[in-house]
Structures are given as C-alpha cells and as structure tokens.
Residue frames as a rotation matrix with the C-alpha (Angstrom) as fourth column:
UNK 1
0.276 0.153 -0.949 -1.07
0.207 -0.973 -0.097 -24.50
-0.938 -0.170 -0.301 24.37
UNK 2
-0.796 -0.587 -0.149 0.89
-0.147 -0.052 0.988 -24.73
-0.588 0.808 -0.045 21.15
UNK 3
-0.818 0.518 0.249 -1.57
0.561 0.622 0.547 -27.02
0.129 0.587 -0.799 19.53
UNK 4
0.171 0.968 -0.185 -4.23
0.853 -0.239 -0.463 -24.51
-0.493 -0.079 -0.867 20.50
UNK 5
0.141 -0.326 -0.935 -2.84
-0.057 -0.945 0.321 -21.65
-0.988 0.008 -0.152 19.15
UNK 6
-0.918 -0.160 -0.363 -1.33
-0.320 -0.241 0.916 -22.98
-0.234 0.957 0.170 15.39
UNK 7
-0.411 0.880 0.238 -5.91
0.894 0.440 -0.085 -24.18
-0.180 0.178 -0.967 15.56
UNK 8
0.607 0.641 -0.470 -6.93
0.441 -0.763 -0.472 -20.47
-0.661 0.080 -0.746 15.97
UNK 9
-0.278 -0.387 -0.879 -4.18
-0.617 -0.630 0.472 -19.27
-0.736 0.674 -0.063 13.15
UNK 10
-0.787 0.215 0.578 -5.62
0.596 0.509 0.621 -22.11
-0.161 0.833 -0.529 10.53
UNK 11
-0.307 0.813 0.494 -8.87
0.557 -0.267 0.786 -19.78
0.772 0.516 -0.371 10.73
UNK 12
-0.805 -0.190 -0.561 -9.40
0.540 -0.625 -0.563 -16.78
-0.244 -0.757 0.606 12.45
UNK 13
-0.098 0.980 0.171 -12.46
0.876 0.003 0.482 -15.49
0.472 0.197 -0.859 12.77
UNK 14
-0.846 -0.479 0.235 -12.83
0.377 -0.848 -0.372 -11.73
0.377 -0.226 0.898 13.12
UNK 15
0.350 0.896 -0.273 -15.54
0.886 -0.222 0.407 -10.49
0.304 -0.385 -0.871 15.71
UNK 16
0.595 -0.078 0.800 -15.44
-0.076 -0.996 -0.041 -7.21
0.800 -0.036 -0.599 17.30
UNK 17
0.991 -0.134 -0.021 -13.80
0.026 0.033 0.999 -8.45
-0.133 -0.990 0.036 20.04
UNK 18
0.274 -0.861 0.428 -10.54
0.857 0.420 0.297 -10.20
-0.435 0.285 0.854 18.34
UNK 19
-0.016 -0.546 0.838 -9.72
0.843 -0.459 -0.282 -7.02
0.538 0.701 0.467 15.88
UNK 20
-0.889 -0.368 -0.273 -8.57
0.452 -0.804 -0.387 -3.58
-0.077 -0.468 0.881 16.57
UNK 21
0.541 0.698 -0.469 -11.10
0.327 -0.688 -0.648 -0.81
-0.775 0.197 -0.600 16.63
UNK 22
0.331 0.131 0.934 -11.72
0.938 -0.153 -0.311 0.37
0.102 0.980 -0.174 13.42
UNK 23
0.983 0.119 -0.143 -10.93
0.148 -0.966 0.213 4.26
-0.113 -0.230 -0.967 14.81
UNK 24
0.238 -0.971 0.023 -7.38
-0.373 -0.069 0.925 3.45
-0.897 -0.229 -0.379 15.75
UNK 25
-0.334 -0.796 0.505 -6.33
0.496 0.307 0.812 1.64
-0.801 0.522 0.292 12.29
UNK 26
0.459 0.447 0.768 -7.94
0.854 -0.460 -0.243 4.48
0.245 0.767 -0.593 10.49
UNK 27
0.922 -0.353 0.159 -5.91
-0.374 -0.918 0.134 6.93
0.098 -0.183 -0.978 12.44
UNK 28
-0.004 -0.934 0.358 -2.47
-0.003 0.358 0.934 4.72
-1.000 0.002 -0.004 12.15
UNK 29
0.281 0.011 0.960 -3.67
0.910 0.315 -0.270 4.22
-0.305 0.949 0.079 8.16
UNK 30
0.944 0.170 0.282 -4.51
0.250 -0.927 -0.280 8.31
0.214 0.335 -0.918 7.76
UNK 31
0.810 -0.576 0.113 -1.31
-0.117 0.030 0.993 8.98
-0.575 -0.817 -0.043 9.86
UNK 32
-0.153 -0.739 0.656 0.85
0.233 0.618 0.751 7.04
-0.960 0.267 0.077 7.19
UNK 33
-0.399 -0.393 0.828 -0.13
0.915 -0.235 0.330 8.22
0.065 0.889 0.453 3.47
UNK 34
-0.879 -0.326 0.348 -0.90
0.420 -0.875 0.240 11.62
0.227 0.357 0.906 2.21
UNK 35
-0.735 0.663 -0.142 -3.83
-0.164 -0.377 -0.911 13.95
-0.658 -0.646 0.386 3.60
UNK 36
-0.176 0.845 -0.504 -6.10
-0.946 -0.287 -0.151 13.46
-0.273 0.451 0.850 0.18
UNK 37
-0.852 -0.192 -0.487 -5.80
-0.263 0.962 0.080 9.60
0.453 0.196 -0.870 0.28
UNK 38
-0.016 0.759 0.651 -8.73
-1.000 -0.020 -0.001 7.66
0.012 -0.651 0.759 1.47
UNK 39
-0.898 -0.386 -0.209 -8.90
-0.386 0.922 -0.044 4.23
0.210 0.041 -0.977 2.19
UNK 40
-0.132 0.982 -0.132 -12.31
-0.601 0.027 0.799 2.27
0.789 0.184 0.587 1.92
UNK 41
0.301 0.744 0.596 -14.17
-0.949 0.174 0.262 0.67
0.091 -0.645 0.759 4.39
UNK 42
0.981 0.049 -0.188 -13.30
-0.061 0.997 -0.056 -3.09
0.184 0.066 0.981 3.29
UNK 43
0.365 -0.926 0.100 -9.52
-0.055 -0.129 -0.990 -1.83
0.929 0.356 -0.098 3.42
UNK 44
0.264 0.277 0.924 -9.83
-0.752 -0.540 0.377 -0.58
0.603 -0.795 0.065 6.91
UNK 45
0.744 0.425 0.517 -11.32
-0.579 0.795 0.181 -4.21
-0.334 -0.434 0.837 8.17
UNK 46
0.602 -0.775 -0.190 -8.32
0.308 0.445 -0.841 -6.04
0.737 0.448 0.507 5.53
UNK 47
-0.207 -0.846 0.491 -5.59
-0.391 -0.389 -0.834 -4.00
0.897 -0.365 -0.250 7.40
UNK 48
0.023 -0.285 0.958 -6.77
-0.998 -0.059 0.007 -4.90
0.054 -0.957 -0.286 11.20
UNK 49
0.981 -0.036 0.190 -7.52
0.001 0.984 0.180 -8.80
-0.193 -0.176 0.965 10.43
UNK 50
0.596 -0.781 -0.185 -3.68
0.132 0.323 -0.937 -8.64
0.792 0.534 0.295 9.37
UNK 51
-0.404 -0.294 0.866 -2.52
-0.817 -0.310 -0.486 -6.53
0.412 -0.904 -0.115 12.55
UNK 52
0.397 0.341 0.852 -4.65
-0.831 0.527 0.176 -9.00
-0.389 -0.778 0.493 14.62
UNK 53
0.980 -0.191 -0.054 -3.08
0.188 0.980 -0.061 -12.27
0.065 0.050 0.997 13.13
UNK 54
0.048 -0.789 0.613 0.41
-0.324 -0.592 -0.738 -10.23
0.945 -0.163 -0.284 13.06
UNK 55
0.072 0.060 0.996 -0.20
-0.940 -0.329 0.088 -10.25
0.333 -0.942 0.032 17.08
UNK 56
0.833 0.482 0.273 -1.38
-0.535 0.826 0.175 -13.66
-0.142 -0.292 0.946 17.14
UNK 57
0.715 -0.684 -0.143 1.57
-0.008 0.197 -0.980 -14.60
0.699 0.702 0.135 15.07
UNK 58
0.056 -0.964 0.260 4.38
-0.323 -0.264 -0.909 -13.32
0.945 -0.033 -0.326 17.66
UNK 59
0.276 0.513 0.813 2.33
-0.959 0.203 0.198 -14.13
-0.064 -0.834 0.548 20.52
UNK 60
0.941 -0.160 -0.300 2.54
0.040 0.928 -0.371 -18.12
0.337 0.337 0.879 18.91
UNK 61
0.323 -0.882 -0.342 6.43
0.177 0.412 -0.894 -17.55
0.930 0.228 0.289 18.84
UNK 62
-0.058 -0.499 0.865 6.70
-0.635 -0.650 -0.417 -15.99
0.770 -0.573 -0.279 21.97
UNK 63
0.621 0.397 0.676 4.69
-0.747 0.561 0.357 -18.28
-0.237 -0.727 0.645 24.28
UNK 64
0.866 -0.177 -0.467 6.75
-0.038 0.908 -0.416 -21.03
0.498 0.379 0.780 22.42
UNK 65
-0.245 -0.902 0.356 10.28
-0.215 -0.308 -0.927 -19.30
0.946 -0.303 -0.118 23.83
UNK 66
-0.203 0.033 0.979 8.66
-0.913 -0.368 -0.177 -19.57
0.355 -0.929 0.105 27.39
UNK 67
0.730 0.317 0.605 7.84
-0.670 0.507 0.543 -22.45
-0.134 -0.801 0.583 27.21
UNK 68
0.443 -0.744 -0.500 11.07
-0.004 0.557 -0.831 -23.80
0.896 0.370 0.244 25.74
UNK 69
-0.606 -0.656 0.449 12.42
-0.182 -0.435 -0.882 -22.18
0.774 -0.616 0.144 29.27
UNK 70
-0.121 0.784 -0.609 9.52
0.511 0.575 0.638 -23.06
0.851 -0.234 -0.471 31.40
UNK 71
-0.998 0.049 -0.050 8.28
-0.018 -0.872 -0.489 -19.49
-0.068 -0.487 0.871 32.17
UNK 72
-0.275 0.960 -0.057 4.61
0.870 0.223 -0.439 -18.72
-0.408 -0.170 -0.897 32.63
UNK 73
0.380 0.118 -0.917 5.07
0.258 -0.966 -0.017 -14.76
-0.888 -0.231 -0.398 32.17
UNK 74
0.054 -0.670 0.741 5.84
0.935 -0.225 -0.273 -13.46
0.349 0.708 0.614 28.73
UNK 75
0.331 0.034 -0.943 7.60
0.325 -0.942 0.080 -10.12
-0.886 -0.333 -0.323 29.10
UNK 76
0.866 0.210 -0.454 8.51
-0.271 -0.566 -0.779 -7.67
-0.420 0.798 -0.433 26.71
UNK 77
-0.020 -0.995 0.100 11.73
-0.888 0.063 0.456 -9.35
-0.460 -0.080 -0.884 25.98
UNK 78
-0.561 0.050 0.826 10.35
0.279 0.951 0.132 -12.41
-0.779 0.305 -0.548 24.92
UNK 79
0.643 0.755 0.126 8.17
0.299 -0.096 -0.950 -10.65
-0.705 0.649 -0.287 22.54
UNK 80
0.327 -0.743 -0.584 11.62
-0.780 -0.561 0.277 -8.79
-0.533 0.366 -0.763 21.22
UNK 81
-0.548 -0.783 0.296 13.01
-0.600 0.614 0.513 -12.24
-0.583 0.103 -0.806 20.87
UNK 82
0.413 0.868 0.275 9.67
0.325 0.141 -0.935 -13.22
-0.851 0.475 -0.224 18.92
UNK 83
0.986 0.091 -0.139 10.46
-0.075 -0.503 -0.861 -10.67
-0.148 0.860 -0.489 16.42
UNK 84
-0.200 -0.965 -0.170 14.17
-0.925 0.128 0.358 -11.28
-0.323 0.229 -0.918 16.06
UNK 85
-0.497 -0.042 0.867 13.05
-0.203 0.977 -0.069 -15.10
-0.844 -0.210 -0.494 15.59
UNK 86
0.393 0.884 0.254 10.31
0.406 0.081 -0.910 -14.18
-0.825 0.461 -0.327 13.26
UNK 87
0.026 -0.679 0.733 13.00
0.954 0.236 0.184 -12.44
-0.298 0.695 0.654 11.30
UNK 88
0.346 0.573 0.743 11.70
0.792 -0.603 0.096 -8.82
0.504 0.555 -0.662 11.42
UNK 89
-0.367 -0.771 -0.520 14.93
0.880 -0.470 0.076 -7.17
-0.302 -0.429 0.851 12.49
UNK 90
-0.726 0.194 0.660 13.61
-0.062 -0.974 0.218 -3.32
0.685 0.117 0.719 11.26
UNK 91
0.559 0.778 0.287 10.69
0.020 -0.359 0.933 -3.59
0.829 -0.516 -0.216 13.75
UNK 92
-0.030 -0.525 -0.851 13.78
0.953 0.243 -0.183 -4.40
0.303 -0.816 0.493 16.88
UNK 93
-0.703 -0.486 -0.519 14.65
0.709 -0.543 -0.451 -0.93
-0.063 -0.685 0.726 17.70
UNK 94
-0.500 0.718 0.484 11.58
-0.333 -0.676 0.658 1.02
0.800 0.168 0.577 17.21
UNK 95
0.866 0.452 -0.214 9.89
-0.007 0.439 0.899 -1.89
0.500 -0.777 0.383 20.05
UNK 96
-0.007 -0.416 -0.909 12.79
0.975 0.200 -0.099 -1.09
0.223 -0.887 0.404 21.95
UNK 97
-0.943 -0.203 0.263 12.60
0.147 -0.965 -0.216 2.49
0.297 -0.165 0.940 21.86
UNK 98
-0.410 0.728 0.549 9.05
-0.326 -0.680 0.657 2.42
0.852 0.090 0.517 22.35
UNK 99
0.425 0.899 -0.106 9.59
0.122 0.059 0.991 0.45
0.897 -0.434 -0.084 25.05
UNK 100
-0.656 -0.706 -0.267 12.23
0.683 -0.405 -0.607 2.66
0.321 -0.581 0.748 26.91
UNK 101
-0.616 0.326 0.717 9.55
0.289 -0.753 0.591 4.98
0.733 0.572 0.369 26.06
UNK 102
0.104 0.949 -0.298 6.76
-0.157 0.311 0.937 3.48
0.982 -0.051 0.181 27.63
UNK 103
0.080 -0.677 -0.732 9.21
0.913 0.344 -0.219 2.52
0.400 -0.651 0.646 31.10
UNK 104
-0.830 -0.143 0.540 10.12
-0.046 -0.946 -0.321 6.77
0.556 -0.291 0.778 31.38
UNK 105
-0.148 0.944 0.296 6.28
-0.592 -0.324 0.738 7.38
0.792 -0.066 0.607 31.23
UNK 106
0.227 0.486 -0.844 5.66
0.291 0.793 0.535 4.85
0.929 -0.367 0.039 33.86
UNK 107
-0.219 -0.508 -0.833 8.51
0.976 -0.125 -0.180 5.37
-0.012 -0.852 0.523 36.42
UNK 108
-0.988 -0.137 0.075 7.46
0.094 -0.904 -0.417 9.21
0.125 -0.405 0.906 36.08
UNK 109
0.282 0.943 0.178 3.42
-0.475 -0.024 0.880 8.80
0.833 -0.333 0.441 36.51
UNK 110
0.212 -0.095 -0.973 4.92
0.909 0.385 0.161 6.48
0.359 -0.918 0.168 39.94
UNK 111
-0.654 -0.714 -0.252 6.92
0.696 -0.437 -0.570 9.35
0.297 -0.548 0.782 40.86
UNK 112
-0.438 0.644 0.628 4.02
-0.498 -0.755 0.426 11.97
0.748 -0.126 0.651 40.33
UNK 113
0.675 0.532 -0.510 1.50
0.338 0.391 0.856 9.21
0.655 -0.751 0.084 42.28
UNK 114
-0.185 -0.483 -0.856 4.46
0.959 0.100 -0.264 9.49
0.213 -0.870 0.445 44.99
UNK 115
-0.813 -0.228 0.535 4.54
0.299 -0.953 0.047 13.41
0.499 0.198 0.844 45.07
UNK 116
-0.026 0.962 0.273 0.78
-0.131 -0.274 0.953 13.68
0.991 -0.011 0.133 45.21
UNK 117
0.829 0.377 -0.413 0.30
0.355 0.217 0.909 11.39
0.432 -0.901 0.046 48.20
UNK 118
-0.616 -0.776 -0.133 3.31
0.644 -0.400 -0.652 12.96
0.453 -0.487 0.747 50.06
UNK 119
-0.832 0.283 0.478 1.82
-0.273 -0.958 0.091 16.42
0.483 -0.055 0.874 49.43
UNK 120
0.245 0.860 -0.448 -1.86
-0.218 0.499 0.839 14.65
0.945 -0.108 0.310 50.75
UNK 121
0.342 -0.238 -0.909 -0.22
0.788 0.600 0.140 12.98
0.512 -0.764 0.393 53.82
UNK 122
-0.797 -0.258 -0.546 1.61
0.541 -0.706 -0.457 16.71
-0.268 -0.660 0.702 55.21
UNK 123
-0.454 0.739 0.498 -1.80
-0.578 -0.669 0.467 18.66
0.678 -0.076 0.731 53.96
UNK 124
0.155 0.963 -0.222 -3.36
0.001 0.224 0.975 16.15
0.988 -0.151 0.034 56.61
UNK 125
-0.081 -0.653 -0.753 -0.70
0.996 -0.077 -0.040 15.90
-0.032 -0.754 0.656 59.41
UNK 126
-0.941 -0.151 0.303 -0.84
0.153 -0.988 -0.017 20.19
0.301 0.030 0.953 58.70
UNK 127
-0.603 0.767 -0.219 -4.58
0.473 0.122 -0.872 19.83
-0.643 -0.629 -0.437 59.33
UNK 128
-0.778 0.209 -0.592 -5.41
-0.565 -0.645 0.515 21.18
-0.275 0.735 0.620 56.04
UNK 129
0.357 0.866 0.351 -8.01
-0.552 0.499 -0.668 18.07
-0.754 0.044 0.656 55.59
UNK 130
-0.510 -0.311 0.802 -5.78
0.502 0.649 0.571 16.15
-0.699 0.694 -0.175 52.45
UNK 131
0.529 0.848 -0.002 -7.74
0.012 -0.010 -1.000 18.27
-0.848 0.529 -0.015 49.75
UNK 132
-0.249 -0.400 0.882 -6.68
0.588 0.661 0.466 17.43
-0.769 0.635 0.071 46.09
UNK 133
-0.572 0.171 -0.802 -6.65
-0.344 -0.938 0.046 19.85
-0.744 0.302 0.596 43.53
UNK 134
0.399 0.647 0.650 -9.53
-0.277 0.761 -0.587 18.55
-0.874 0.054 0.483 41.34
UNK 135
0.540 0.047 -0.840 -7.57
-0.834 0.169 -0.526 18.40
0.117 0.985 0.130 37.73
UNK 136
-0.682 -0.633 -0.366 -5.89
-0.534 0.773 -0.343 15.62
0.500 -0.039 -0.865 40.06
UNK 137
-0.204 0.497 0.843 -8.69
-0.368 0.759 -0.537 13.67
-0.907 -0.420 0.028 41.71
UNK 138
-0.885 -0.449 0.121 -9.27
-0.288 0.733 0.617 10.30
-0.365 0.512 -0.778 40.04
UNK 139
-0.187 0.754 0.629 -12.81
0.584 0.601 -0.546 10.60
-0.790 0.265 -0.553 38.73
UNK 140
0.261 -0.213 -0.941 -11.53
-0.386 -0.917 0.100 13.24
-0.885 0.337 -0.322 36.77
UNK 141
-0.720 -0.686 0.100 -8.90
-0.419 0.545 0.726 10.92
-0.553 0.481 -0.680 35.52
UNK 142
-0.671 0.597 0.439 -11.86
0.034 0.616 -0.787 8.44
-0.741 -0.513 -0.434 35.42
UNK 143
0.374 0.921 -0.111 -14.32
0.344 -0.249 -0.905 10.22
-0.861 0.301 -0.410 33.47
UNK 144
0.210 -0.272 -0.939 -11.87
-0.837 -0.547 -0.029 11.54
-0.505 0.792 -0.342 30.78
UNK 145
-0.953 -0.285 0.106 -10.66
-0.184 0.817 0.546 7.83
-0.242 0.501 -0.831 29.96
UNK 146
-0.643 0.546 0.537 -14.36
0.315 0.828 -0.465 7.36
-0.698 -0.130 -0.704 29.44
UNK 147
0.487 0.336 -0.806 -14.98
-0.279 -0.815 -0.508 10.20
-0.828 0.472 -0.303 27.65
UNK 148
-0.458 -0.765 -0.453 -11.88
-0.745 0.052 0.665 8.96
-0.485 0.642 -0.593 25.39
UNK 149
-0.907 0.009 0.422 -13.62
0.145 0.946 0.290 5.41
-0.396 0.324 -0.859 24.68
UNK 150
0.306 0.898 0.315 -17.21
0.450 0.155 -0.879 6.63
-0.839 0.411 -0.357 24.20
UNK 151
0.253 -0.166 -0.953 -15.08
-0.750 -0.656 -0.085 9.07
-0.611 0.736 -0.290 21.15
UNK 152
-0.673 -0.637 0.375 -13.85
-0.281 0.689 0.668 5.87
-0.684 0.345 -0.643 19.91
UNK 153
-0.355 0.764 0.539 -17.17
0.672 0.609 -0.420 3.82
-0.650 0.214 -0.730 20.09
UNK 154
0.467 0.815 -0.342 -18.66
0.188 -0.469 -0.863 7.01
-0.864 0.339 -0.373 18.05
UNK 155
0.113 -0.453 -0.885 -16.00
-0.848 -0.508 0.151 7.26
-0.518 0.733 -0.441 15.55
UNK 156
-0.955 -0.189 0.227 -16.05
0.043 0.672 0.739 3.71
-0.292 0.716 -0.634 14.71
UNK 157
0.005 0.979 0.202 -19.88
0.558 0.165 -0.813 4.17
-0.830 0.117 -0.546 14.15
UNK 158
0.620 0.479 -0.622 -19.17
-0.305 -0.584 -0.752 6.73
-0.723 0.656 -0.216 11.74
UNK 159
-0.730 -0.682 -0.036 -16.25
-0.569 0.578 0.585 4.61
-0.378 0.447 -0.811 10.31
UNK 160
-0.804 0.232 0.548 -18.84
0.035 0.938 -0.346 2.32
-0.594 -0.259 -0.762 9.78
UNK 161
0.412 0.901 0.134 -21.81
0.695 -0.216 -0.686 4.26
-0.590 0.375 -0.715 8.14
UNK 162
-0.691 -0.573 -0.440 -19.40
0.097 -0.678 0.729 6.24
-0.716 0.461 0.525 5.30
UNK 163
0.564 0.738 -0.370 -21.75
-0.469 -0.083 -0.879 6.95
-0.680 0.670 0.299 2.58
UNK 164
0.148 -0.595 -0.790 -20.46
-0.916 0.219 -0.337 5.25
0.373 0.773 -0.512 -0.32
UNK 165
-0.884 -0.331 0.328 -19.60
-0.445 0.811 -0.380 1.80
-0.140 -0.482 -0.865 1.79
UNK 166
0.292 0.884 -0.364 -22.01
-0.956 0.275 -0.100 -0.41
0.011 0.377 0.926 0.34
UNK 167
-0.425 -0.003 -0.905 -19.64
0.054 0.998 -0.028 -3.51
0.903 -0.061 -0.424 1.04
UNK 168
0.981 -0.191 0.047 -20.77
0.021 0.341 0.940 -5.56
-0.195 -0.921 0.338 4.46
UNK 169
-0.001 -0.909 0.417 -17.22
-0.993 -0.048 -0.109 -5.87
0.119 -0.414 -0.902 5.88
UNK 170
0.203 -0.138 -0.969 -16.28
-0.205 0.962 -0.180 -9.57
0.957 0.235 0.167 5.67
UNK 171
0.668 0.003 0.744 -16.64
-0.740 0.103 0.664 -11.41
-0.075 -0.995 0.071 9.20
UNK 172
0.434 -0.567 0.700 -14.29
-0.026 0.769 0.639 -14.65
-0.900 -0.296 0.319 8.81
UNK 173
0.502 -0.757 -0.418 -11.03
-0.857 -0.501 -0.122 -14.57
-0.117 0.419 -0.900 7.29
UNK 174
0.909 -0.275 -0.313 -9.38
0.173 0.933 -0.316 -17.66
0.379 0.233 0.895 6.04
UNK 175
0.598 -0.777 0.196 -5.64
-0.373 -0.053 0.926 -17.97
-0.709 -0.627 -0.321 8.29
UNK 176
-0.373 -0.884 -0.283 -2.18
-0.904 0.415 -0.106 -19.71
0.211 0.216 -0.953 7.44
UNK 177
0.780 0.597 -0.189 -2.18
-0.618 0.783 -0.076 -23.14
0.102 0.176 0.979 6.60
C-alpha cells in the first residue's frame, strides 16, 4: 500500500476525476483575495493539482500511522495526526474546529431525522395517513442536491470557456521525487 502510494506521488496525473472541480477552487481562490483580483485559468488548474497532491500527501502519512497500528479505518484523528506529523501545526485547530463543526451538524440533522419520523409514526397511529410536509420529503432534498451539482457542472463550463483563456490547461503534472 505504501509502495503504491509514494508511485502515484512520483507523477500524478491530473484527470477530471483526481482534481477538485474547478468551481469550488475558484470560489475558495475568489473568497481569499480582493473582489477586483482575477486569477487565470492556468492558475485555477496550478492551485487544485497542489490541493489534490496536498490530500494525497496526508492521506500517504496517514494510512502509514494505521498501519504502524494495524487499523484498516482512517478516522479523522489519524488525519489530525498526519498533519501534526507533516509539521503543519497552524492547519491543527481550524481541522479541529471544523471538525467539532461538522459532528454538531450531524448529531443535529440525526436528531431532526428522529423528530420527523416520531412526528410520521403518531400522524399514522392518529390515522392522519404519515403525510410529510413537502419542504421535508426526500426528493425534494434529492432534487436540490442535484440541482446544486448540475450549477457546478455549468460553472465549471464557464470556468472553462473565459474569453481571454487561450492556454489548454496542462493535463500531467510532474510529482515529488
């Protein structure tokens, strides 16, 4: 597993699959300098092959920790201990706060899911039939998360076709050696 891993960081090869979407590190880039900045097209593509070997990177150290301990499961803890290992003590408490964050947001979407089906289970035992108010039925849910991904897919297209962007985006990125 090792030995496969330090093979795909000698040369990473950036398809659409391996890198972020081009939407999201244009809205984490915009996000970060000043509203009349602009950042080109070849920048964009530079900034997620780094994020995506970045990933690959802690992954590498993490999976090592597990198996030093001969765990199968990395959890967010072993990624912490990644980045404490990797030396990149200012990123520690932001990835722990964001994942206290992330932990709230869970244990209160459970609690709502609980709530719902309660309320569902005495509207049917009442004889009310279990109906569901619709901004809570799940093809609602359903259809907005799809609605969210086709905004993506259309915003990297127009990422993609800026006027002025006359490079090709570079497909394969030389790695660590």
């Amino acid at each position: 597993l090792a030995s496969r891993a330090k093979q795909q960081a000698s040369t990473v090869i950036m398809g659409d699959i391996d890198r972020l979407p081009m939407a999201n590190v244009s809205r984490i880039v915009a996000s970060a300098l000043p509203k009349d900045a602009s950042v080109s097209k070849e920048a964009r593509v530079a900034l997620s092959a780094c994020a995506t070997v970045f990933v690959h990177y802690l992954t590498e150290l993490a999976v090592q920790q597990c198996d030093k301990r001969k765990k199968v499961t990395l959890t967010p803890e072993d990624i912490l201990e990644a980045v404490r290992e990797a030396e990149f003590d200012d990123f520690e408490e932001p990835l722990q706060q964001a994942l206290q964050s992330f932990r709230n947001q869970a244990t209160q979407a459970k609690k709502s899911s609980s709530k719902r089906q309660k309320l569902d289970d005495s509207a049917i035992e009442a004889g009310g039939g279990g109906e569901i108010d619709e901004s809570l039925d799940q093809s609602n849910v359903d259809q907005s998360i799809a609605d969210q991904t086709n905004d993506d897919v259309e915003n990297d297209r127009e990422d993609d076709n800026v006027a002025g962007d006359d490079v090709d985006a570079p497909t394969e990125w030389g790695g660590m050696e």
